[in-house]
Backbone bond lengths (Angstrom), bond angles and torsions (degrees), N, CA, C in turn:
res aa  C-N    CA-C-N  psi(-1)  N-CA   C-N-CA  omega(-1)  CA-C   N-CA-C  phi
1 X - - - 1.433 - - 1.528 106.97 -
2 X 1.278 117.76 140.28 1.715 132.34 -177.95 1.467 95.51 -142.82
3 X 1.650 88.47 140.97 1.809 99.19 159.52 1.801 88.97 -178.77
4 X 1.688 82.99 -158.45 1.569 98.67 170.00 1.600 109.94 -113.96
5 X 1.300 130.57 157.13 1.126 150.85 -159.20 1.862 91.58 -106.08
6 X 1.177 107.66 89.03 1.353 114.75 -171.10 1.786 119.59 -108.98
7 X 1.615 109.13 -27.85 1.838 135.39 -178.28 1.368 84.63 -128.78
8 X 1.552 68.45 177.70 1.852 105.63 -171.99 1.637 101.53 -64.40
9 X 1.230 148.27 130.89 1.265 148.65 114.58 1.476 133.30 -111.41
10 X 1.817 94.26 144.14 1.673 90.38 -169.67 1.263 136.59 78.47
11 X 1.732 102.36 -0.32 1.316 135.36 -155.74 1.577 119.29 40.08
12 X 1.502 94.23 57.36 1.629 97.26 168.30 1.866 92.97 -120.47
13 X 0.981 94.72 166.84 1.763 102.67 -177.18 1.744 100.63 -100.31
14 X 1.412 98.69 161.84 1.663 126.79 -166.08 1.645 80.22 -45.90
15 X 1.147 113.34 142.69 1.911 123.31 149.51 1.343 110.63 -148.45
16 X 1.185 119.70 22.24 1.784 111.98 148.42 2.022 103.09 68.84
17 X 1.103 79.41 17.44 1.762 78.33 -179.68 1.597 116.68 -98.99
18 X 1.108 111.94 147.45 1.889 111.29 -172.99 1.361 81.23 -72.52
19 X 1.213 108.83 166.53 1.530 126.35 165.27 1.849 107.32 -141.90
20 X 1.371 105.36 161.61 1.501 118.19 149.42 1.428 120.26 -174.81
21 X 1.206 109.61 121.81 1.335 152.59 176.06 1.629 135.71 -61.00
22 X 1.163 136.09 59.95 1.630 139.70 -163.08 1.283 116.28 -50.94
23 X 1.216 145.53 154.06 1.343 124.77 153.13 1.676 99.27 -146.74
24 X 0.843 121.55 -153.91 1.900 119.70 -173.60 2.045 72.49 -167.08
25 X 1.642 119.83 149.42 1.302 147.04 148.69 1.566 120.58 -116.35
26 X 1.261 108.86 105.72 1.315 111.84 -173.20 1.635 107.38 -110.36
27 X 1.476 119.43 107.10 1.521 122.62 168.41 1.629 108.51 -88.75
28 X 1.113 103.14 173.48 1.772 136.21 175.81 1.421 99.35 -119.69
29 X 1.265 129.19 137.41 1.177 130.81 171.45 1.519 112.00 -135.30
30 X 1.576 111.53 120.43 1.668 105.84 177.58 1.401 97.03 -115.02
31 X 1.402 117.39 172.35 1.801 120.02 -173.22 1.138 119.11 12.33
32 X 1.088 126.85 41.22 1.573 148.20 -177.12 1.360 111.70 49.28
33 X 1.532 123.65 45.54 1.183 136.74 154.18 1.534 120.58 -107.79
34 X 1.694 135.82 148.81 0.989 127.62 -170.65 1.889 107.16 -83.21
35 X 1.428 120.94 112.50 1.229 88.39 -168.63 1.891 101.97 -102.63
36 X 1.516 115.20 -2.27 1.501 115.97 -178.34 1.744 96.78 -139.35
37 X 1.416 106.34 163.31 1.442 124.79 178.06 1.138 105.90 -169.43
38 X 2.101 101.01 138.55 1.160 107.26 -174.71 2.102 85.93 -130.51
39 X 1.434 86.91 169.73 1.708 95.44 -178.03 1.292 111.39 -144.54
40 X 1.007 134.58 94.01 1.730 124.42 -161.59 1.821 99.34 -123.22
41 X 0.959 103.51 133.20 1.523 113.76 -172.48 1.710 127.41 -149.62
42 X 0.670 154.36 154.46 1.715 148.71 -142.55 1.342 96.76 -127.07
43 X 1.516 113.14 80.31 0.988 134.16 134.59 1.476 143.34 -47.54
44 X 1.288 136.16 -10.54 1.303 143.91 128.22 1.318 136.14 -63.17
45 X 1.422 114.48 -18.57 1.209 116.39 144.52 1.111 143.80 -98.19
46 X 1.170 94.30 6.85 1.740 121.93 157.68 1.394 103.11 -72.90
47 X 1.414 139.32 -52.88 1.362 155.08 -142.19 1.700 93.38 -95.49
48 X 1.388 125.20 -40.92 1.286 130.64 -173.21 1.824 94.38 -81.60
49 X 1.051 139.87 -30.57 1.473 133.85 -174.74 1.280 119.10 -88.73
50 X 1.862 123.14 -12.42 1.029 150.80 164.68 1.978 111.69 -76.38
51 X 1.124 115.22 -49.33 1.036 107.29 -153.98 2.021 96.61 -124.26
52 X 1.469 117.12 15.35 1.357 124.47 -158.80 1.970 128.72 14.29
53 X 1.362 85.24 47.13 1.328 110.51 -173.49 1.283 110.05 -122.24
54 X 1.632 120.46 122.03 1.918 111.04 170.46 1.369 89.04 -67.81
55 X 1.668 78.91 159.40 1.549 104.14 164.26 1.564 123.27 -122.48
């Protein structure tokens, strides 16, 4: 995910900063239905590109 940091997220306020965001989606699939999903993504460096602060 890419954009600009324009509203509130995460409860940090608008700061006009580009952002981008990684994540990986990992399903399970039985009889070719999805029956689990996971989404894990780096959210602290999401939070550090938002607010130009480590976390």
């Amino acid at each position: 995910m890419r954009g600009t940091h324009t509203g509130t997220f995460m409860g940090v306020t608008a700061s006009g900063n580009e952002v981008e965001r990684h994540a990986v989606a990992i399903f399970s699939i039985e009889d070719g239905k999805v029956v689990e999903g996971h989404i894990v993504s780096d959210s602290g460096g999401l939070l550090e590109q938002l607010t130009n602060e480590p976390t």
